[in-house]
VEXDREN-2710 file (C-alpha; in Angstrom, 1 decimal):
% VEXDREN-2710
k/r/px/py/pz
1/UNK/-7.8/-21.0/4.8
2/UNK/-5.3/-20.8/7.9
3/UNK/-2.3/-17.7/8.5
4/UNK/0.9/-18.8/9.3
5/UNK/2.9/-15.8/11.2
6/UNK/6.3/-15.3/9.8
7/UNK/8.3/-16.2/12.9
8/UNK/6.3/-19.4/13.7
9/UNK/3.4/-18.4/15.4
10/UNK/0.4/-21.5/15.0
11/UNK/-1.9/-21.0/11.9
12/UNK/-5.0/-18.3/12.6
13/UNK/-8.2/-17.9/10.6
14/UNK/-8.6/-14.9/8.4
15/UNK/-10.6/-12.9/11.0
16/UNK/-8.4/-13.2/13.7
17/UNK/-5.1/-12.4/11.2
18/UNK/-7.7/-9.3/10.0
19/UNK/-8.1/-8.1/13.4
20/UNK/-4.7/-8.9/15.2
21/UNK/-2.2/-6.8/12.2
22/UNK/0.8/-8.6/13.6
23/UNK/1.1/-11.7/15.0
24/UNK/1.5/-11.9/18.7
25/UNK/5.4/-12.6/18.4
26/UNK/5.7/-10.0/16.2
27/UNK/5.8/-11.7/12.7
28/UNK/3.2/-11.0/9.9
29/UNK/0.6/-13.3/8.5
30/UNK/0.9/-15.3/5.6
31/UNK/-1.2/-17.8/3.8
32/UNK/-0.6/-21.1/4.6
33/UNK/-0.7/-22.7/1.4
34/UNK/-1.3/-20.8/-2.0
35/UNK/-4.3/-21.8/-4.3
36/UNK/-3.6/-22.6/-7.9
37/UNK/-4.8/-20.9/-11.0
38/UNK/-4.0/-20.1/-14.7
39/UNK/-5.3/-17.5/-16.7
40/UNK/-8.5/-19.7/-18.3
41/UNK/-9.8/-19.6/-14.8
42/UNK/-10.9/-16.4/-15.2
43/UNK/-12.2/-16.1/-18.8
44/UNK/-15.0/-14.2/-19.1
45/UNK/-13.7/-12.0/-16.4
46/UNK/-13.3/-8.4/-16.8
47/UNK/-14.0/-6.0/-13.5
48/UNK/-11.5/-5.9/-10.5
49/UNK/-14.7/-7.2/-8.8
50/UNK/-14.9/-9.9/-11.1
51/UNK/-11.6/-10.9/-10.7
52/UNK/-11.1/-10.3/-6.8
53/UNK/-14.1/-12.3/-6.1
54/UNK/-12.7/-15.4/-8.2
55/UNK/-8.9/-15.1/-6.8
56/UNK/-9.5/-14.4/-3.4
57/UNK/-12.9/-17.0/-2.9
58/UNK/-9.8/-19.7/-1.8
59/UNK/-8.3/-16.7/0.3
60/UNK/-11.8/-16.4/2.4
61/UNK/-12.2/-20.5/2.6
62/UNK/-13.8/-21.6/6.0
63/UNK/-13.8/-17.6/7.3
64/UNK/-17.4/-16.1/8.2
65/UNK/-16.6/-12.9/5.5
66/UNK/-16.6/-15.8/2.7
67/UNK/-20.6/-15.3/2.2
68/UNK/-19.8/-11.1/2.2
69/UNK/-17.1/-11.8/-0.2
70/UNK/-18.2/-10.3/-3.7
71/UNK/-19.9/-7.2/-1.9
72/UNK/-16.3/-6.8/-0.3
73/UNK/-14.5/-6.8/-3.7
74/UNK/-17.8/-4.8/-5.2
75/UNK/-17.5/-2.0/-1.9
76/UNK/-13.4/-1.7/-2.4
77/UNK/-13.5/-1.9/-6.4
78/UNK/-15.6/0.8/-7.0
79/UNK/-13.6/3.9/-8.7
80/UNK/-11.6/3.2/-12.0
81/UNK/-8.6/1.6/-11.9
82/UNK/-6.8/1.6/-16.2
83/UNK/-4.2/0.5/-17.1
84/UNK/-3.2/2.9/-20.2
85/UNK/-1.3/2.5/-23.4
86/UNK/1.5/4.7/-24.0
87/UNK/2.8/5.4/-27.1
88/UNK/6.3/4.1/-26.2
89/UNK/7.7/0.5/-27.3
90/UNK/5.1/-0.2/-29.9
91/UNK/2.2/0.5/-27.3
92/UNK/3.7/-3.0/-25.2
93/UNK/4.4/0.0/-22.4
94/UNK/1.3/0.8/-20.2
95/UNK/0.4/2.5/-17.4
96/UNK/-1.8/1.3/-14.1
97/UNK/-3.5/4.1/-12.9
98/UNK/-4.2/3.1/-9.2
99/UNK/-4.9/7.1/-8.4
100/UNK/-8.9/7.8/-8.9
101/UNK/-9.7/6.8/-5.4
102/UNK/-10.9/8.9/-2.7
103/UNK/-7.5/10.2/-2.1
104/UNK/-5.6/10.0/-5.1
105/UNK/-3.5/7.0/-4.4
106/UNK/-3.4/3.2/-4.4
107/UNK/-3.9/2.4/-0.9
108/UNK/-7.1/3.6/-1.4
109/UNK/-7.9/0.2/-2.4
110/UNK/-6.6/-1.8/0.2
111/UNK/-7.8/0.3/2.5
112/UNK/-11.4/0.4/1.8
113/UNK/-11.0/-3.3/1.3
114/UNK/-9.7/-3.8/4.9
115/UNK/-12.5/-1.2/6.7
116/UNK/-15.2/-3.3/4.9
117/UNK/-14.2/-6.8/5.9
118/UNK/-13.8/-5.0/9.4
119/UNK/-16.9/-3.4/9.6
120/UNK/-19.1/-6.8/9.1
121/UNK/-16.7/-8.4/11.6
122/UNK/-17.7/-5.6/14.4
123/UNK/-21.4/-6.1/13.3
124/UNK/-21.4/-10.1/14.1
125/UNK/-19.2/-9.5/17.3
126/UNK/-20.9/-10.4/20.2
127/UNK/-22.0/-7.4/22.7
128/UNK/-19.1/-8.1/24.9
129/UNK/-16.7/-7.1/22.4
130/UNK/-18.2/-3.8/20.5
131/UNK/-15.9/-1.2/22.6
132/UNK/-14.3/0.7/19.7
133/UNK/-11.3/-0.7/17.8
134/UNK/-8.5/1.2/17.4
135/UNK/-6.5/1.6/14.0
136/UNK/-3.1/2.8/14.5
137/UNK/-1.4/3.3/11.1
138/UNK/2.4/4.8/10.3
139/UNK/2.5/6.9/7.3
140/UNK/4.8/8.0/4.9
141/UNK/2.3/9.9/3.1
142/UNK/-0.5/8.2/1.8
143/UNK/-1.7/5.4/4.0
144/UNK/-2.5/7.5/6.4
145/UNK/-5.1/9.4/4.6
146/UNK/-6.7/5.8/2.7
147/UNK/-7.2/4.9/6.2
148/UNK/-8.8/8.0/7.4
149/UNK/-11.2/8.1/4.5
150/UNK/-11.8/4.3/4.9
151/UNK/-13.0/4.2/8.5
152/UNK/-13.8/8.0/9.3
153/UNK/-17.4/8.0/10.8
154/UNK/-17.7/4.0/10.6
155/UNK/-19.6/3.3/14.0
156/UNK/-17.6/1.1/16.2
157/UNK/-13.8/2.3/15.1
158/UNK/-11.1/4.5/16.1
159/UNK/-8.0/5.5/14.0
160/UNK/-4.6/7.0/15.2
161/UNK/-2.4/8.2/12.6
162/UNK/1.4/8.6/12.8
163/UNK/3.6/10.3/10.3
164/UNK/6.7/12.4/9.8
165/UNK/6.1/16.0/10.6
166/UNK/7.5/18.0/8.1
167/UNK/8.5/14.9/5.9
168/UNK/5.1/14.6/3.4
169/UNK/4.2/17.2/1.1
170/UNK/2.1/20.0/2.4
171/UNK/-1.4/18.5/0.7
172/UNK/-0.5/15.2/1.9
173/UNK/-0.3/16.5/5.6
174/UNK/-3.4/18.4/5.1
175/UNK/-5.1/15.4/3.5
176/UNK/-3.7/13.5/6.9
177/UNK/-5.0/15.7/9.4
178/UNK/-8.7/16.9/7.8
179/UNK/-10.6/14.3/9.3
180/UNK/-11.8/14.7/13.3
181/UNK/-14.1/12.9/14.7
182/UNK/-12.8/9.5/15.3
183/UNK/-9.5/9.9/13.5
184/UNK/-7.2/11.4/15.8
185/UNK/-3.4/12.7/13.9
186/UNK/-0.2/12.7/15.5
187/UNK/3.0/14.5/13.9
188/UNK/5.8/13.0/15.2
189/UNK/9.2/14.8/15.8
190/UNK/11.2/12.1/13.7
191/UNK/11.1/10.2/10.4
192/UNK/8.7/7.7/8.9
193/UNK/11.0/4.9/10.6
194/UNK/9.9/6.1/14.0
195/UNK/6.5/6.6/13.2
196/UNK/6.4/2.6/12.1
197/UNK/9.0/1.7/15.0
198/UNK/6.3/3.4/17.7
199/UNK/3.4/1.7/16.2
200/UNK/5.1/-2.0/16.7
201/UNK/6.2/-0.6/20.1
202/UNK/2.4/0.2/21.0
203/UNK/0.8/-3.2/19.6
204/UNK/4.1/-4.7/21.6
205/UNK/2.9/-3.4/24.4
206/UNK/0.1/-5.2/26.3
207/UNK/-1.7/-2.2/28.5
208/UNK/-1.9/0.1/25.4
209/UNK/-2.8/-2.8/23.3
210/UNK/-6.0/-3.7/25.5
211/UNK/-6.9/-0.6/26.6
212/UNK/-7.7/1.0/23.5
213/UNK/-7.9/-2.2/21.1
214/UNK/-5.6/-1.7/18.9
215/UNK/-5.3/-3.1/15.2
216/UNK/-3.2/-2.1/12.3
217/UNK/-4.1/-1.2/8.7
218/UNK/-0.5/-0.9/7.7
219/UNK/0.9/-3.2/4.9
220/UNK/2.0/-5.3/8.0
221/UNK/-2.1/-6.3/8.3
222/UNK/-2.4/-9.2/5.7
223/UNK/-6.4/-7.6/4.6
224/UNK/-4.2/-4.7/2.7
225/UNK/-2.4/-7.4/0.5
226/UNK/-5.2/-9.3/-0.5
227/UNK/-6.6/-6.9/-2.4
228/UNK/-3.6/-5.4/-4.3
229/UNK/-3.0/-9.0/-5.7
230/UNK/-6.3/-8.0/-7.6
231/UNK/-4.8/-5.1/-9.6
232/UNK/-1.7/-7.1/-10.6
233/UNK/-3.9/-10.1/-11.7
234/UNK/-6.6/-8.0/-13.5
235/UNK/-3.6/-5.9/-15.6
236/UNK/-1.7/-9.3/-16.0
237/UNK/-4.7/-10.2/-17.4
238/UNK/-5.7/-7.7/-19.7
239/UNK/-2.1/-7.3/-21.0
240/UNK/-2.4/-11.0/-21.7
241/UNK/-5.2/-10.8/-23.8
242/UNK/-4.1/-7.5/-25.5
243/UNK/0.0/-8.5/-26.6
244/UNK/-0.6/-12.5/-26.0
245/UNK/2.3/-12.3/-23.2
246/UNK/2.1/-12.0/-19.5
247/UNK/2.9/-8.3/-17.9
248/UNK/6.1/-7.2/-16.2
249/UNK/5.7/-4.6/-13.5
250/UNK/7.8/-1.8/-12.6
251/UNK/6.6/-1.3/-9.2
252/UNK/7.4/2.1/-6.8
253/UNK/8.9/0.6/-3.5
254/UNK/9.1/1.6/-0.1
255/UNK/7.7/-0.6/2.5
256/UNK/7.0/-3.5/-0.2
257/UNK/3.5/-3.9/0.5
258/UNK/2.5/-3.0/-3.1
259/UNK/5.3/-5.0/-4.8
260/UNK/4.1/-8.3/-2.8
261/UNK/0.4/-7.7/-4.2
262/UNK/2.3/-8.7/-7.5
263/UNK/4.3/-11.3/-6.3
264/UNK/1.6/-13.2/-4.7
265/UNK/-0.1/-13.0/-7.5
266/UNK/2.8/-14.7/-9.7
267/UNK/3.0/-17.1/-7.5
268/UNK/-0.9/-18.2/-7.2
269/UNK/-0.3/-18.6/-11.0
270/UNK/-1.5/-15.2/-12.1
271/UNK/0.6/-14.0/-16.1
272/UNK/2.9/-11.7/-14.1
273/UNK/6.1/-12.2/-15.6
274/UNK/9.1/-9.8/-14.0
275/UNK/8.3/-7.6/-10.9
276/UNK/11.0/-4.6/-11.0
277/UNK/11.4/-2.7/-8.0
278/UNK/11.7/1.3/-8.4
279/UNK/13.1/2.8/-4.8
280/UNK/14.6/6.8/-3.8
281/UNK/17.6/7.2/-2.7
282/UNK/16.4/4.7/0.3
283/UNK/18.7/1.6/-0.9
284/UNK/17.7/-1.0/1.9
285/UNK/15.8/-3.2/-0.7
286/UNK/18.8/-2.9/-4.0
287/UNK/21.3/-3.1/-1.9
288/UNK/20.1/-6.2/-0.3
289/UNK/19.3/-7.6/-3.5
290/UNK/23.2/-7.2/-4.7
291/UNK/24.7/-8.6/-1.8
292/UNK/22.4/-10.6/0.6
293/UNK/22.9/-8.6/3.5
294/UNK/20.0/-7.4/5.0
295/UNK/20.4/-4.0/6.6
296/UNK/18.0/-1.6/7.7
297/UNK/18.9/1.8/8.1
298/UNK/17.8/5.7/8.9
299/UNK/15.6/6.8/6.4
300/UNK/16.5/9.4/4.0
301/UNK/14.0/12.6/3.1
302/UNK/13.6/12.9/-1.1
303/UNK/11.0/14.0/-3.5
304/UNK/9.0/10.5/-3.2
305/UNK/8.4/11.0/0.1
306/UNK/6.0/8.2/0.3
307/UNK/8.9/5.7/-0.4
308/UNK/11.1/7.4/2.0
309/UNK/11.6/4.0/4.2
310/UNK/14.7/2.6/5.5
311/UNK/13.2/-0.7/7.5
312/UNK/10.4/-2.2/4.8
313/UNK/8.0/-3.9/6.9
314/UNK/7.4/-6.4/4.1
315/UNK/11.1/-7.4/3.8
316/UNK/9.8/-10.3/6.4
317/UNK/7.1/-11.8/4.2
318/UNK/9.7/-11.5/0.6
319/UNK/12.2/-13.4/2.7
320/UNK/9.7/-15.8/4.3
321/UNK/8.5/-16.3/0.4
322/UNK/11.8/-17.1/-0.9
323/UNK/14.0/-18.1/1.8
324/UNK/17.1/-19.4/-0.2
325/UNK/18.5/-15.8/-1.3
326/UNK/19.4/-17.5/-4.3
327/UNK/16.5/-18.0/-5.6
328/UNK/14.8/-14.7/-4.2
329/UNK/17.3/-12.5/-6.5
330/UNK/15.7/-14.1/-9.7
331/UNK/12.2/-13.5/-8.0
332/UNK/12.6/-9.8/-7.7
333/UNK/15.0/-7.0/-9.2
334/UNK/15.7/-3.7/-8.3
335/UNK/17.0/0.0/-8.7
336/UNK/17.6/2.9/-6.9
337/UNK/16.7/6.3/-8.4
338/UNK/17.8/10.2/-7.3
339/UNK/15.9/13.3/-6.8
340/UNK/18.1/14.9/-9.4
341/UNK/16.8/11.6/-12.3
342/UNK/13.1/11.9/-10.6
343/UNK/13.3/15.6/-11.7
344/UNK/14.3/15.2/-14.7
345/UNK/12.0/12.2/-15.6
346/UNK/8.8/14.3/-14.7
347/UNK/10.2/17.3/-17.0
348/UNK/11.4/14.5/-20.1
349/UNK/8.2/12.6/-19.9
350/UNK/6.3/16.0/-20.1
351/UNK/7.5/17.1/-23.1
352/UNK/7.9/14.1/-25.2
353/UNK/4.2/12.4/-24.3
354/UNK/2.2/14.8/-22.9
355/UNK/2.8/12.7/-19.1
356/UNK/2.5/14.2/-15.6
357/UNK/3.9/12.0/-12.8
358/UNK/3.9/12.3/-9.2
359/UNK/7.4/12.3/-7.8
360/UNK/6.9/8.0/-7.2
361/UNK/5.7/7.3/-10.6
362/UNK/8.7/9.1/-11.9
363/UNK/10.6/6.7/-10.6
364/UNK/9.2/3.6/-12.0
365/UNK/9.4/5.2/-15.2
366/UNK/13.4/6.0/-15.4
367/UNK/14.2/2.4/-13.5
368/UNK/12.3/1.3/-17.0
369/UNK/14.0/3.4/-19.5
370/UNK/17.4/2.0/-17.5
371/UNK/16.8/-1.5/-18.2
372/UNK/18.3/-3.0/-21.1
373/UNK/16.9/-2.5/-24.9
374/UNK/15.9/-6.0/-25.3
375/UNK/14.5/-6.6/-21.8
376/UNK/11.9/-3.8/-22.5
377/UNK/10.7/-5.6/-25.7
378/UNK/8.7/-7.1/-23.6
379/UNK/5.2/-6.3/-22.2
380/UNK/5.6/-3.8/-19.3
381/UNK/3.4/-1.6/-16.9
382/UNK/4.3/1.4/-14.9
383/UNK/2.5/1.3/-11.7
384/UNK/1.0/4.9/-11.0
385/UNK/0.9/5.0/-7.7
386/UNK/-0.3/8.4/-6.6
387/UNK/-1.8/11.5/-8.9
388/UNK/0.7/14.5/-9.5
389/UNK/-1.8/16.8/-7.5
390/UNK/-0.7/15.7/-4.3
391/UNK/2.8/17.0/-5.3
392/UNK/2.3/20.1/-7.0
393/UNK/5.0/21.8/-5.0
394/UNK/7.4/19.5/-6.9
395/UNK/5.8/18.9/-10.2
396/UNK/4.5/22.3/-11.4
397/UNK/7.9/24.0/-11.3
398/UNK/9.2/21.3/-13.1
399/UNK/6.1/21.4/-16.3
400/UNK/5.9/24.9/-16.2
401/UNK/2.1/24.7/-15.8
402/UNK/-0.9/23.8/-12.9
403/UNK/-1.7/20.5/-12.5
404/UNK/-5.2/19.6/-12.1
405/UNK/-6.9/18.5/-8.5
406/UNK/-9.2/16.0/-8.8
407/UNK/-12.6/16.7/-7.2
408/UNK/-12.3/14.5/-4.6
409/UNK/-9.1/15.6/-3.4
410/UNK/-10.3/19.2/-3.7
411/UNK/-12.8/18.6/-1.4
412/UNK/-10.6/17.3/1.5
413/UNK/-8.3/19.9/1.1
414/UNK/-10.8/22.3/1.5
415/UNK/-11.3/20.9/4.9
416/UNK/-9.8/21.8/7.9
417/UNK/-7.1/20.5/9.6
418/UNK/-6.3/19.1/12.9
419/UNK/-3.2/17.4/14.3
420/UNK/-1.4/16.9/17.4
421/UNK/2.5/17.3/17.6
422/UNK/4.3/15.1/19.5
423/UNK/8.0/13.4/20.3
424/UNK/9.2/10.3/18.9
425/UNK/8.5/8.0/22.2
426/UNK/6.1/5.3/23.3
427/UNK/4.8/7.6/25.9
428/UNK/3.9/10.7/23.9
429/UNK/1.7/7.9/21.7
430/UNK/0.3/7.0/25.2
431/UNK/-0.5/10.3/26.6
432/UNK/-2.3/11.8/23.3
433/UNK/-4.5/8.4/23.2
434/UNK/-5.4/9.2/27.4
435/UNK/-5.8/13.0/26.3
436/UNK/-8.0/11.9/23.5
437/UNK/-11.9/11.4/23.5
438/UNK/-12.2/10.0/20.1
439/UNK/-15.5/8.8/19.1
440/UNK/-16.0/5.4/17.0
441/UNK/-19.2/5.0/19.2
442/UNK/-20.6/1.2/18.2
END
C-alpha cells in the first residue's frame, strides 16, 4: 500500500512515510485507498495481536515490514489493554483502559509500535545509512515519555524531546526527563504550541534535518495511527459480541491523533458507531465543529494538560478525510469541558462507583453524562487515556485518599532526572543538538 501526503505530495511506501513523519511539503501521510472489512472477518479473533495483525496485513501490503508484521503487533501488544463494564446504563457503559503500559498512558502503544517497525528498518539499511536517527517529538505530557521508553537504549536512534516547562504535572516532567543516554530533554520557555511549532520548524529546515536525521514520532508520523485503529476495532469488537451493537466512543482530544485511530477504523468497516470528542477548555476542535471555521489559537493551561492544544496536528488528516464540512459534522461531534466540571467529575464518579480518573478521562466521562438520555441508550466506551497516578497533585485532594503508582511508573520516577532549559526559537533547538553528544551508537 502507497501514502498519499495531505497537501499532494506523490504516493510513498510505508517505510519511507515511517521514516520521513511529515511529508516533504509539509502535509501528513495518509493511506491511499482504505481496505474493506466487516466484523466476520475477524471471528475467532480475540488479542489486540490477533486483531492488529489481521487489520493492518492490507496496511503493510508490498512494504518489507509485511513479513515482521505479527511480531510488530505481538512486540507493541504486549501489556493489557480492558475494556471494563461499569455499572452505569445497564452495564452498555464501559471503560478502555489504554493505561497499563510502561508509562501509564496510551501512547505507549503507538509508540512501541513505531520504535519496532523502526528498529527492523535500521537493521536492513544499508551501511551507508546507519548514522543515528533522530526522533524529535513535542509533548504535551505523555508522548514524550512513550517515546523515551520506546527507543531509550535502541542501538542506532536518537530522541529529542520538547515540552512545556512548567505546563505538565510534576511526575509527568520527571517521567520526561529520567532517561539520558540517547534521549536528550529540552524544556522550552513557552506552551505545548511552540514546542510542536519548533519541531515542524526543525524538520522544515534542511541543515538540521540532515545533519542529525531527523524523524518524528508525533501523531503527525502515520506508524502512531496505525496501531491505535487496533484498540478501537478490538473494543468495537468485543462490545459487539457482548450487547449485539457496535461501540460508540467518547474519546479525550487534543491533537486528534487518538480520535482518528477510531475513525479509521469506522471507516475500514470496523462496528464503531459514534466517535464523541471530549476537549479542555482548548475549543479549536468544538468550535470548528459548530461553525466551519477553522481557527487555531494560543493554547490554554488546565487540569488535562495533555489536551492542552490550540493547533491539532491531525485537524489536516479529519479534513482531508471528510472534505465537504457537511458531511464531516455528522462524522464527528464534540464538547468542551472546564477545570471546575473536570473537578467535580473526578470527586462525583469517586463516590458513586468507586472510579478514579486522571484529569483527561474526567472529561470523557462528563461530555457522556451531557449527552442526551436516549443517545446514551446506546453502547458506549470511555476511553481512559492516562492512569490517575500521573496526576496525583490533582486527583488526591479531590478523593480525599492516595492513589496508587503502578510499578512501572514507580520505577521511573525513582530515576533521576535530566533536562535542558531553553527559549522558544529554532536556534536554541539547534544549539542544544550541537552541544549535545547523544549516543544511539548503530
Amino acid at each position: 500500500m502507497n501514502y498519499l501526503g495531505t497537501r499532494g505530495e506523490p504516493p510513498v511506501g510505508l517505510e519511507q512515510a515511517l521514516l520521513a513523519g511529515l511529508a516533504p511539503d509539509g502535509g501528513l501521510y495518509m493511506p491511499e485507498t482504505l481496505p474493506a472489512f466487516g466484523p466476520e472477518d475477524f471471528d475467532g479473533l480475540d488479542t489486540l495481536p490477533d486483531v492488529g495483525k489481521r487489520l493492518l496485513t492490507q496496511f503493510f501490503a508490498d512494504s518489507a515490514l509485511a513479513p515482521e508484521l505479527a511480531a510488530i503487533c505481538g512486540e507493541a501488544f504486549d501489556f493489557p489493554v480492558p475494556c471494563v463494564s461499569l455499572d452505569a446504563n445497564g452495564g452498555r457503559l464501559s471503560v478502555l483502559e489504554l493505561f497499563h503500559g510502561p508509562t501509564a498512558a496510551f501512547k505507549d502503544v503507538g509508540a512501541r509500535f513505531l520504535a519496532a517497525c523502526m528498529q527492523r528498518l535500521s537493521s536492513a539499511a544499508p551501511a551507508a545509512e546507519h548514522r543515528p536517527l533522530t526522533i524529535m517529538v513535542a509533548t504535551s505530557g505523555d508522548t514524550g515519555g512513550a517515546v523515551a521508553a520506546a527507543f531509550h537504549g535502541r542501538p542506532g536512534f536518537r530522541v529529542v524531546i520538547l515540552y512545556p516547562d512548567g505546563q505538565v504535572s510534576p511526575r509527568q516532567a520527571h517521567q520526561l526527563s529520567c532517561w539520558g543516554d540517547n534521549v536528550l530533554t529540552l524544556a522550552v520557555d513557552g506552551a505545548f504550541d511552540d514546542c510542536q511549532a519548533l519541531v515542524k520548524q526543525a524538520f522544515g529546515h534542511a541543515g538540521l534535518r540532515t545533519a542529525h536525521r531527523l524523524c518524528s514520532a508525533n501523531s503527525i508520523n502515520i506508524g502512531r495511527l496505525l496501531p491505535q485503529m487496533v484498540y478501537y476495532a478490538a473494543a468495537g469488537l468485543w462490545t459487539l459480541r457482548a450487547h449485539g451493537e457496535p461501540a460508540s466512543f467518547v474519546i479525550p482530544a487534543g491533537n486528534l491523533g487518538n480520535a482518528l485511530g477510531a475513525i479509521l477504523a469506522r471507516e475500514v468497516g470496523l462496528p464503531v458507531a459514534r466517535v464523541h470528542l471530549a476537549t479542555n477548555e482548548n475549543r479549536t476542535i468544538p468550535d470548528f465543529l459548530r461553525d466551519g471555521e477553522y481557527t487555531p489559537r494560543a493554547s490554554v493551561a488546565t487540569l488535562a494538560s495533555a489536551m492542552d492544544v490550540g493547533a491539532p496536528s491531525n485537524m489536516e488528516r479529519l479534513r482531508a478525510l471528510y472534505p465537504d464540512f457537511d458531511h464531516l459534522r455528522t462524522q464527528v461531534t464534540a464538547d468542551s469541558v472546564s477545570d471546575d466540571a473536570i473537578r467535580e467529575q473526578i470527586r462525583r464518579d469517586h463516590a458513586r462507583r468507586g472510579q478514579v480518573w486522571c484529569p483527561h478521562t474526567a472529561t470523557a466521562a462528563c461530555a457522556w453524562e451531557r449527552l442526551p438520555i436516549a443517545e446514551r441508550e446506546r453502547p458506549w466506551v470511555l476511553v481512559a487515556t492516562a492512569h490517575p497516578a500521573k496526576f496525583e497533585s490533582v486527583v488526591e485532594p479531590l478523593i480525599g485518599e492516595t492513589v496508587d503508582v503502578p510499578p512501572a511508573l514507580a520505577a521511573l520516577l525513582d530515576r533521576p532526572a535530566h533536562r535542558t532549559r531553553i527559549g522558544a526559537d529554532l536556534d536554541a533547538v539547534a544549539e542544544a543538538l550541537a552541544h549535545w553528544s547523544g549516543g544511539g551508537d548503530a
